[in-house]
VOGU-3710 file (C-alpha; in Angstrom, 3 decimals, decimal comma):
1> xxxxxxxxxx> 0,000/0,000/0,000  1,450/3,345/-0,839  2,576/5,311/2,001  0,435/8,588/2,402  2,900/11,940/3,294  2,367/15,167/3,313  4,499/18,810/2,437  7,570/19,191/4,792  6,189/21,813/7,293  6,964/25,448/7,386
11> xxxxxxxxxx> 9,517/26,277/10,641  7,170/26,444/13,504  4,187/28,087/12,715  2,924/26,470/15,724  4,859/27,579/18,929  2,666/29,117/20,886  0,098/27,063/20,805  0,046/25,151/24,295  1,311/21,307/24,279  3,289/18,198/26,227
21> xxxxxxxxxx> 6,393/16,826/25,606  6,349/12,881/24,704  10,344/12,946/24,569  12,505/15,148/25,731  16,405/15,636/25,327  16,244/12,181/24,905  19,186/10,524/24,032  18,529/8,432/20,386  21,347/6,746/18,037  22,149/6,141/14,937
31> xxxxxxxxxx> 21,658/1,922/15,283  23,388/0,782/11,620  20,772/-0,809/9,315  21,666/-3,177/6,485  20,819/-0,259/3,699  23,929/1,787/5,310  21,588/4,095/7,281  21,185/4,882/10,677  17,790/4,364/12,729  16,492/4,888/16,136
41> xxxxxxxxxx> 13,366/2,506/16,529  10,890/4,183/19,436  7,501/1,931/20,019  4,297/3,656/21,061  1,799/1,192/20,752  0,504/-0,979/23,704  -0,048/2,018/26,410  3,691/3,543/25,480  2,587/6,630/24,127  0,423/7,725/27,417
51> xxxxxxxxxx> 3,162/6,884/29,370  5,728/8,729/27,680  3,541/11,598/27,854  3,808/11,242/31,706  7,125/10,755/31,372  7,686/13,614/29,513  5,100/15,492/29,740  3,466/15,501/33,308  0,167/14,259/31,490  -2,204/13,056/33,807
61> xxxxxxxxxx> -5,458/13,645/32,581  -7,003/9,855/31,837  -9,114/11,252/29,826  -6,028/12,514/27,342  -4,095/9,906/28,269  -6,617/7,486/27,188  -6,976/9,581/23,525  -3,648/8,750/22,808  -4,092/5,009/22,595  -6,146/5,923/19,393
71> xxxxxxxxxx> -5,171/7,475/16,150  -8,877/8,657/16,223  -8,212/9,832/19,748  -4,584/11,057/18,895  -5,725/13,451/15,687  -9,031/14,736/18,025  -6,400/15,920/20,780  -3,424/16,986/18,821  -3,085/19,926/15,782  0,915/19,685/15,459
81> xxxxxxxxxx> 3,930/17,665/16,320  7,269/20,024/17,082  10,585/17,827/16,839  14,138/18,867/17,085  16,837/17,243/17,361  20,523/18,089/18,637  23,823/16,400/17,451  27,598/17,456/18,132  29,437/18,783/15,865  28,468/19,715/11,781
91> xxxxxxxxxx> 24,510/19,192/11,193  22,936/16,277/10,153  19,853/15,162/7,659  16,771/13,452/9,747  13,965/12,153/8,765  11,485/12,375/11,482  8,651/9,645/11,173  5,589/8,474/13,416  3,646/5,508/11,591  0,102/4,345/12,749
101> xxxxxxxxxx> -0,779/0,762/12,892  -3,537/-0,563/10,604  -6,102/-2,858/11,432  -5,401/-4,900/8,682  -1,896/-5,065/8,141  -0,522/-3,862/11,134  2,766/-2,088/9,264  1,680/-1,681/5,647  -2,122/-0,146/5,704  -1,874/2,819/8,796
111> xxxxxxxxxx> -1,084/6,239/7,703  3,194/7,242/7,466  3,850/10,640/8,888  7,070/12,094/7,660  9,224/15,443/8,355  12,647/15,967/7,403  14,857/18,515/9,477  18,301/19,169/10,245  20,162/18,144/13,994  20,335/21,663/14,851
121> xxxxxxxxxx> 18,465/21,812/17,978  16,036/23,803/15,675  12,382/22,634/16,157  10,275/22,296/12,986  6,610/21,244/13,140  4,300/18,810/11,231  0,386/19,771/10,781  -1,428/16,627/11,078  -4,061/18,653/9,151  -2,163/18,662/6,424
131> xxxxxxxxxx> -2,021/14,475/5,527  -3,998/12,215/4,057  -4,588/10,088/6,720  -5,814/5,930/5,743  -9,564/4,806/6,762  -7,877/1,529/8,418  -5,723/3,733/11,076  -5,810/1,390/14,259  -3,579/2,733/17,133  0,044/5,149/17,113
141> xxxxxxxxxx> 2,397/2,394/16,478  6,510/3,648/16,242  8,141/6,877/15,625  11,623/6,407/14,177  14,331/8,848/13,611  16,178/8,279/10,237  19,980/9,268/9,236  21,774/8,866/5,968  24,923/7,029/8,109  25,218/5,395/11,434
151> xxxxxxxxxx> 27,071/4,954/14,505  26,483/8,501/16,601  24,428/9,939/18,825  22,229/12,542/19,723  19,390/14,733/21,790  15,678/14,444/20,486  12,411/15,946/22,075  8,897/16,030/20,138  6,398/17,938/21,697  2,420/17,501/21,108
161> xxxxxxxxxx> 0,747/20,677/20,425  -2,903/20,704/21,220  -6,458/21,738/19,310  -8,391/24,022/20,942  -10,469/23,129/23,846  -7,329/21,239/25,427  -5,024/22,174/28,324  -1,537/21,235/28,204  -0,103/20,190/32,168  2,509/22,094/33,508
171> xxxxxxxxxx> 5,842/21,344/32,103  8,261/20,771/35,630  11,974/21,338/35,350  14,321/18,544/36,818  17,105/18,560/39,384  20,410/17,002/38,045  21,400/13,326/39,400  24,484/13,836/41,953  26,285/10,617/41,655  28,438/10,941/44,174
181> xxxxxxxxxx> 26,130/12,393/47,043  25,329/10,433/49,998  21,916/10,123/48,678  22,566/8,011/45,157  25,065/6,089/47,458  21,799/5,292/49,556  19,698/3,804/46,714  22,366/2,008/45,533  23,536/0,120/49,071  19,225/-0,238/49,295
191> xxxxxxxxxx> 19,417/-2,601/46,376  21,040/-5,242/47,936  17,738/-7,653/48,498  19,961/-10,732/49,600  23,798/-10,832/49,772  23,295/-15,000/49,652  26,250/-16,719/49,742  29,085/-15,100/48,356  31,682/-18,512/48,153  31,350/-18,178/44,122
201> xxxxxxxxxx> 31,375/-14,577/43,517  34,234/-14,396/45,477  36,368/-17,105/44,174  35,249/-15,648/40,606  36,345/-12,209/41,577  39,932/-13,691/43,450  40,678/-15,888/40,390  40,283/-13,178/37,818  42,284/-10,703/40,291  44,977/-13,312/40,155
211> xxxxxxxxxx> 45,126/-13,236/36,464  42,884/-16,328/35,501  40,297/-16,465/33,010  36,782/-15,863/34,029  33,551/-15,551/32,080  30,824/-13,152/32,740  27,577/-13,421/31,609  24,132/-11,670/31,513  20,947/-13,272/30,725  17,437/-12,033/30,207
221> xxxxxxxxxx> 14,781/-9,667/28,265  15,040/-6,775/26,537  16,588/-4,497/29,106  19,530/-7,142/29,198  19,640/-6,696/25,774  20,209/-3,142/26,409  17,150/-1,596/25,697  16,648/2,463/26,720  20,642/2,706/26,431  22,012/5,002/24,242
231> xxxxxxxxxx> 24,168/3,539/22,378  22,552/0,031/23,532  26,190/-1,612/23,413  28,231/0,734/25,332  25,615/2,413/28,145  23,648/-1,104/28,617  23,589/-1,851/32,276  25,377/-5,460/31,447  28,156/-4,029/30,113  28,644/-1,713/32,393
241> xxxxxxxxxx> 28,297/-4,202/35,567  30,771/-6,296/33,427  33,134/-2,980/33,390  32,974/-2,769/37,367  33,883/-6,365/37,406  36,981/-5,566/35,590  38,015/-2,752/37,588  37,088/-4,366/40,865  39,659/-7,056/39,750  42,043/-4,692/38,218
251> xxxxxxxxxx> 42,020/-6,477/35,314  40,416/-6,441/31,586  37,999/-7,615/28,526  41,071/-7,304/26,531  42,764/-9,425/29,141  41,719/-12,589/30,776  37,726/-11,284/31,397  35,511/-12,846/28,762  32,076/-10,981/28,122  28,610/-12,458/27,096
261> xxxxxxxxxx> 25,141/-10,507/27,103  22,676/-12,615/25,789  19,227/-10,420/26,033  16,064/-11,150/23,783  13,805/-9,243/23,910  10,225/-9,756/24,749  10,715/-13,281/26,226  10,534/-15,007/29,492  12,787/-17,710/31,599  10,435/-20,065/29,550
271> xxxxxxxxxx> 12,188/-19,499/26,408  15,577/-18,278/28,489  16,328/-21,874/29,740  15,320/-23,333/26,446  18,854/-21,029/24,778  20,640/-20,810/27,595  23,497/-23,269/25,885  23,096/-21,805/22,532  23,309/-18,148/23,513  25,198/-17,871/26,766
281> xxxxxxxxxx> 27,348/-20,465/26,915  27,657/-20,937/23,200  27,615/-25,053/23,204  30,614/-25,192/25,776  32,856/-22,342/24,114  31,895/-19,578/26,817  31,680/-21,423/30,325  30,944/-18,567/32,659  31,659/-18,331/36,101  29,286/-15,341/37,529
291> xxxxxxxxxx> 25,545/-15,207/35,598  23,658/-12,228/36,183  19,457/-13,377/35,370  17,302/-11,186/34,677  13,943/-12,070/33,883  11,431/-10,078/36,925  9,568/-8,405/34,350  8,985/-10,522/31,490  7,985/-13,572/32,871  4,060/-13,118/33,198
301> xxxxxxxxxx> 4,554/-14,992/29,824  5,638/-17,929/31,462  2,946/-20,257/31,728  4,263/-22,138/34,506  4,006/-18,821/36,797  7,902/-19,354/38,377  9,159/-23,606/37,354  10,502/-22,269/34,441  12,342/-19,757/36,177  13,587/-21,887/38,814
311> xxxxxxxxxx> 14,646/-24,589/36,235  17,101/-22,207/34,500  18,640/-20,888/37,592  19,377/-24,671/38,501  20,474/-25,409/35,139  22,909/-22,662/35,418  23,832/-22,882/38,695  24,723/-26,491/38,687  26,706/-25,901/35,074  29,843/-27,323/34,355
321> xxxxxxxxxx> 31,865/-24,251/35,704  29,643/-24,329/38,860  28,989/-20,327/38,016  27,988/-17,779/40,902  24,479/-16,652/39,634  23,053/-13,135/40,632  19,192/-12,568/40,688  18,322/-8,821/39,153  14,686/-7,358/39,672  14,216/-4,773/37,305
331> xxxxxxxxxx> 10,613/-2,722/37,531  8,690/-1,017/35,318  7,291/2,152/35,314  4,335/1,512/37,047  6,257/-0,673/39,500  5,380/-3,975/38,565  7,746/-6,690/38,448  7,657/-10,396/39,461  10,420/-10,250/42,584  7,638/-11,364/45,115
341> xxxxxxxxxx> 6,927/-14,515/43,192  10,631/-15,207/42,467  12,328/-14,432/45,126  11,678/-17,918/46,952  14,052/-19,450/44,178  17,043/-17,109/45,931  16,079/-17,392/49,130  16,387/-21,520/49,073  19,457/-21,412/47,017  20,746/-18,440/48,944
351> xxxxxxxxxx> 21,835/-16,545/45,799  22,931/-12,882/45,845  19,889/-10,966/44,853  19,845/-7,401/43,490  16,160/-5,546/43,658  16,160/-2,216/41,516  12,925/-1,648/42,686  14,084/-1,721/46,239  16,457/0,667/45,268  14,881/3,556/43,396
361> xxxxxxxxxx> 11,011/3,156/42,826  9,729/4,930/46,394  12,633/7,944/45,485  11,023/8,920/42,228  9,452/12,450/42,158  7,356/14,051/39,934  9,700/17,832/40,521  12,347/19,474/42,078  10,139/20,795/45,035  8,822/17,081/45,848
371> xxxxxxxxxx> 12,449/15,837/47,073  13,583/12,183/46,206  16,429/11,243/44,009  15,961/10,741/40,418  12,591/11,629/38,278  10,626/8,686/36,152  11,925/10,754/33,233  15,071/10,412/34,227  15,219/6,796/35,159  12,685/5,671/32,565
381> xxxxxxxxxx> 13,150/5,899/28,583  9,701/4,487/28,391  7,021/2,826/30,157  9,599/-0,390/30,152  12,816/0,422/29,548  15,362/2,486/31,744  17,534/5,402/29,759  20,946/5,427/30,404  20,792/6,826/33,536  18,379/4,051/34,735
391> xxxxxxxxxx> 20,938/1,288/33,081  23,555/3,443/35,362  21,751/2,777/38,586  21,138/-1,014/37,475  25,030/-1,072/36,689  26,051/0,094/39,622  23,790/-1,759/42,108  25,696/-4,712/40,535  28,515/-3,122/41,665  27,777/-2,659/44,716
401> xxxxxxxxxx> 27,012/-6,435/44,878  30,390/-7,283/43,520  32,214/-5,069/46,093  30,261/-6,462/48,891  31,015/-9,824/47,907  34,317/-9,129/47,698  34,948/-7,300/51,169  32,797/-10,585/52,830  34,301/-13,142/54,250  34,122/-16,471/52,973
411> xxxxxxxxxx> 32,273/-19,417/53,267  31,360/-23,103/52,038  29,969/-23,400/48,792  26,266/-24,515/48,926  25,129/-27,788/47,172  21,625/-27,637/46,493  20,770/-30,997/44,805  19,080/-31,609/48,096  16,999/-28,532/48,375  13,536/-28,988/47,248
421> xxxxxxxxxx> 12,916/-26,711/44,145  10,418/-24,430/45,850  8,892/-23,468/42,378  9,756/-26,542/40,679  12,542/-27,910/38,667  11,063/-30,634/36,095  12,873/-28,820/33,167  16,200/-28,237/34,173  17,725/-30,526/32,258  16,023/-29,250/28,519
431> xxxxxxxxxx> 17,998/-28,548/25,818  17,026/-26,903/22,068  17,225/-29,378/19,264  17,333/-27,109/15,932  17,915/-27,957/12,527  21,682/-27,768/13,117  21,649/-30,516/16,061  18,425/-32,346/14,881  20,583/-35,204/13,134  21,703/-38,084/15,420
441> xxxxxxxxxx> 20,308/-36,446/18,393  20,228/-39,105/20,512  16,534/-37,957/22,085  15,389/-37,833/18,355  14,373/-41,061/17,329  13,034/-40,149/13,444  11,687/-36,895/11,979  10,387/-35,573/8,866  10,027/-31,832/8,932  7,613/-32,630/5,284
451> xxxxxxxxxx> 6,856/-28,956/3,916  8,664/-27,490/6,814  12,114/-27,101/4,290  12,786/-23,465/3,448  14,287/-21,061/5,333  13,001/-18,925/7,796  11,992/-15,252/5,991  11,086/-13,476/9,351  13,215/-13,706/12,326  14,106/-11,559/15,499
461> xxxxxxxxxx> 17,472/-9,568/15,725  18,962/-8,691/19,167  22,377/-6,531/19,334  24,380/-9,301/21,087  27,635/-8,557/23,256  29,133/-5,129/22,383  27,913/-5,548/18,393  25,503/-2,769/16,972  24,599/-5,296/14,635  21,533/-7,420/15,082
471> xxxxxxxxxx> 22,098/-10,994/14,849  19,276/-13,528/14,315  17,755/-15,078/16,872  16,970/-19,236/16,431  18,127/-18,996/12,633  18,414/-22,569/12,311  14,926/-22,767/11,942  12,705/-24,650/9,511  9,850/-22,379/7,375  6,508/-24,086/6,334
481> xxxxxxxxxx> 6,095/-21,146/2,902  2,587/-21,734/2,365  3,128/-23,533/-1,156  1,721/-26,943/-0,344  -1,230/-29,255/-0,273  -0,584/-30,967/2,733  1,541/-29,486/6,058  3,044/-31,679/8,650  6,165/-31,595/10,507  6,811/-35,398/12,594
491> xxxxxxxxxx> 9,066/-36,313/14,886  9,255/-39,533/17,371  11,412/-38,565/20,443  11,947/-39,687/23,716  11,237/-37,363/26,329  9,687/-35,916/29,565  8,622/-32,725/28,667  8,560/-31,702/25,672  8,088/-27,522/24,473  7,900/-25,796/20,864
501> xxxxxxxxxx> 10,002/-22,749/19,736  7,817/-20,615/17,083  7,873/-17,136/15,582  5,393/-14,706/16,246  4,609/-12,225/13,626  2,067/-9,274/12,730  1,978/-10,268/8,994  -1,590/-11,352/7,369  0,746/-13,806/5,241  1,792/-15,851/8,766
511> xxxxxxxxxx> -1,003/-18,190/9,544  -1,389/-20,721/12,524  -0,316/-24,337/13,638  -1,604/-27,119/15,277  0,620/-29,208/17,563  0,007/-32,925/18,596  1,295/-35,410/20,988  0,898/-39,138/19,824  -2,464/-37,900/18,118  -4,116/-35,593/20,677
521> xxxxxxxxxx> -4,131/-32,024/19,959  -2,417/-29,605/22,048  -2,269/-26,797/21,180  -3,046/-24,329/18,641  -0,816/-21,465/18,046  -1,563/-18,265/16,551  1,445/-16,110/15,824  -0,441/-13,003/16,193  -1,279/-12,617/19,354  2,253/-11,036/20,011
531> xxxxxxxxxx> 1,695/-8,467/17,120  5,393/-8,338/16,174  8,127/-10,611/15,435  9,215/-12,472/18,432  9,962/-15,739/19,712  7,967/-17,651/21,647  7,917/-21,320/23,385  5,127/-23,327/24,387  4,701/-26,577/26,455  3,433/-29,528/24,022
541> xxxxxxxxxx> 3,868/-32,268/26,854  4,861/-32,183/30,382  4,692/-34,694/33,265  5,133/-38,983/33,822  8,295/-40,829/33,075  10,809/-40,169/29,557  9,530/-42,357/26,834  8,849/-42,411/22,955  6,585/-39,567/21,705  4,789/-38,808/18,441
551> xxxxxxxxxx> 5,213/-35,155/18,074  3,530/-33,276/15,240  3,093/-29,840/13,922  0,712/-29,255/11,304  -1,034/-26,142/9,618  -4,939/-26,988/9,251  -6,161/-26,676/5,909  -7,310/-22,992/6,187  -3,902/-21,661/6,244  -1,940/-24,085/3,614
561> xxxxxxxxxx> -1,330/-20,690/2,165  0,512/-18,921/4,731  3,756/-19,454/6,195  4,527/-20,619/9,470  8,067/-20,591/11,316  9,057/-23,700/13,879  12,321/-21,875/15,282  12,836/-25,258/17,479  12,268/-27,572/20,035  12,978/-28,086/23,679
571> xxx> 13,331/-31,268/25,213  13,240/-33,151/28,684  14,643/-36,150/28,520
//
């Protein structure tokens, strides 16, 4: 569908009407796309855009707030959109954009607003009067800032000026962040939830000290993966903690400290302990010795409510290189995380626990009058992710964890094969079978992936380590394409539990799947339900003794025409 635009707006013709901020002097970057150029990707659907608008803005009215979850409410409350944006040095080209979401094809059929400016710090301003907006406009979906090259940063704010009848809230300035105060020393020695026992940290820290190699390695969602940070590689919270490690040790990543952040975005411990070899510890070529898991606020998607969880710490924690493993509660910005149900796994294996929400979310303040420490602007790039400053705190709360660790005394390291999983621990011992591993898998009895041949089309990237790059996630995949009379993808195994690894998508072209355990139906999985690429995993079969199972996946005749992704599987034995 063509893309609808309008004129590049005259130079603020706009100003004094009165409006909200929905970013401001945020930091954005230049991420390197395939095509050469630079983007920063900023999502406002699912409730983002009303909370950046508190963020930014100081917008409390529900009744505005709730507008903006529309385009029909967005265009009835706003006339103009003023962006500028500020880079060092010689002026840059951007190309400002805000897409809506369609209802029928979620990228391809919502209207494509589009300014171009320079990175001045000059603020030009788009009439929304002036587009021709599309009759299938669903909600505000992502506003992306566009540069001819890559690899810098810079300042962005993009203000919402209102239509008559409106009244913007008052805009409150901010106190600057004193890092070395007594104060930010406070929150910081506040998130320690649970010291634990120390034995492995300790010996991890002494043996690297000493000039012996040691691993480090962070696992989790998307704010392991770095989102909020600006650049994500550099200002990430992981790498960061993983810099404190190597200065606390007096030692380097060019040295003897090895670094791996493996962050997906958008997924829980269910999916976490089903990569954990392939992304962490690489198949045996990274063994780490301290594992930092952080999962507190993604796993409401994990359908066991907490085994999952608990499975993956054990699977780490009883790893080859017997690693020290850290808990990390992040929070959102409403508070919500999961530390109350997860917390029981630390507490029986007496792991070193690190809250963030402990440590910062009753110091928030709305302005400089109320008191407290750091603002929700401040700490928050969105209603999910923390900017760099909240990635500073996380950092550093790590290293405060580290340092304590290290000034403790010892003590004797804790077996816990005879401590009673208090949430569970039937899938510790799953591993992914993919189409690189499938063959002579010794769980894999026989298999005929049938349609399932061609490669996937659609997969998710994560920036991985200290690369800019995305790399694919799960791309040894196998791709039903929708060109066949007949879909079915069989495989006899022998197993406990048994999960699938799929690809969500928002495409019309992606259709569903049926799963079946020798010959009873499942489940039935419908990609969409995510609304954008992502991987997901599923429980097929859980529960009784390891024996031989007919698996199969197969697309019911209604959708022979559209694709479907299995990314892989996950298996008890």
């Amino acid at each position: 569908m063509e893309e609808r635009r309008g004129p590049v707006a005259p130079k603020d013709p706009t100003a004094k009407r009165p409006g909200y901020y929905v970013m401001k002097d945020k930091e954005i970057c230049a991420n390197p796309q395939p095509d050469g150029r630079g983007i920063q990707f900023i999502y406002e659907d699912n409730g983002r855009l009303p909370a950046a608008a508190r963020l930014a803005g100081n917008l409390e009215d529900e009744k505005m707030s709730a507008e903006l979850l529309t385009v029909e409410g967005l265009r009835k409350q706003v006339h103009s959109i003023g962006v500028s944006v500020r880079k060092p040095g010689e002026p840059v080209k951007v190309k400002f954009v805000f897409q809506m979401y369609g209802h029928k094809d979620i990228y391809n059929s919502g209207t494509v607003l589009e300014m171009e400016l320079l990175s001045d710090g000059m603020e030009m301003v788009m009439d929304l009067s002036k587009f021709d907006w599309s009759d299938d406009d669903n909600v505000p979906g992502q506003i992306r800032f566009e540069f001819e090259e890559s690899g810098f940063t810079s300042k962005a704010s993009v203000c919402f000026y209102l239509n008559d009848g409106y009244t913007a809230p008052e805009q409150k300035p901010e106190k600057d962040i004193d890092f070395e105060g007594a104060a930010y020393k406070k929150i910081i020695a506040d998130s320690l939830f649970q010291k634990g026992n120390i034995h492995r940290l300790k010996n991890a820290i002494d043996r690297a000290r000493a000039g012996k190699k040691v691993n480090v390695g962070f696992i989790g969602g998307s704010i392991t993966q770095g989102a909020g940070a600006i650049p994500i590689n550099t200002e990430c919270y992981a790498y960061n903690a993983f810099k404190g490690f190597c200065e606390l040790c007096d030692r380097g990543y060019e040295d003897n400290i090895g670094y791996c952040k493996a962050g997906v975005g958008g997924t829980p411990s269910e999916l976490g302990m089903i990569r954990y070899e392939k992304d962490l510890t690489d198949y045996g070529r990274f063994i780490p010795d301290v594992v930092i898991v952080e999962f507190a606020v993604n796993d409401e998607g994990d359908e066991t409510k907490g085994e999952c969880y608990d499975s993956l710490v054990r699977k780490i924690y009883n790893g080859p290189q017997k690693p020290a493993v850290i808990l990390l509660f992040s929070v959102f910005v409403d508070g919500y995380n999961l530390e109350e149900r997860l917390k029981c796994v630390g507490e029986a294996y007496e792991l070193p626990m690190v809250s963030i929400k402990k440590a910062v979310y009753d110091k928030f303040y709305l302005s400089e009058e109320e008191g407290g420490i750091v603002s929700k602007n401040q700490f928050f790039y969105d209603m999910f992710h923390p900017t760099n400053t909240g990635h500073k705190i996380m950092s550093d709360s790590l290293i405060n964890m580290f340092k304590t660790a290290d000034e403790s005394e010892d003590m004797e390291d804790l077996d816990i094969s005879g401590i009673t999983p208090p949430k569970g621990g039937e899938f510790e011992k799953v591993y992914l079978v993919d189409r690189k591993n499938i063959d002579g898998h010794p769980a894999v009895l026989s298999y005929d992936p049938g349609a399932f041949t061609a490669a996937a089309t659609e997969l998710q990237f994560v920036e991985r380590d200290l690369n800019l790059k995305g790399t694919p996630e799960f791309p040894d995949s196998w791709m039903y394409e929708g060109k066949s009379s007949e879909a079915a993808f069989k495989l006899r195994v022998k197993c406990s539990a048994f999960f699938i690894v799929y690809m969500d998508s928002a495409s019309p072209e992606v259709g569903t799947a049926e799963v079946y355990c020798d010959g009873e139906k499942k489940l039935t999985i419908d990609p969409h339900l995510i609304g954008w690429s992502h991987c997901n995993a599923l429980i097929v079969h859980r529960g009784g003794p390891a024996k031989e199972r007919d698996i199969e996946v197969r697309v019911p005749e209604k959708d022979l025409d559209k694709r479907f992704t299995v990314l892989g599987f996950g298996i008890v034995d």
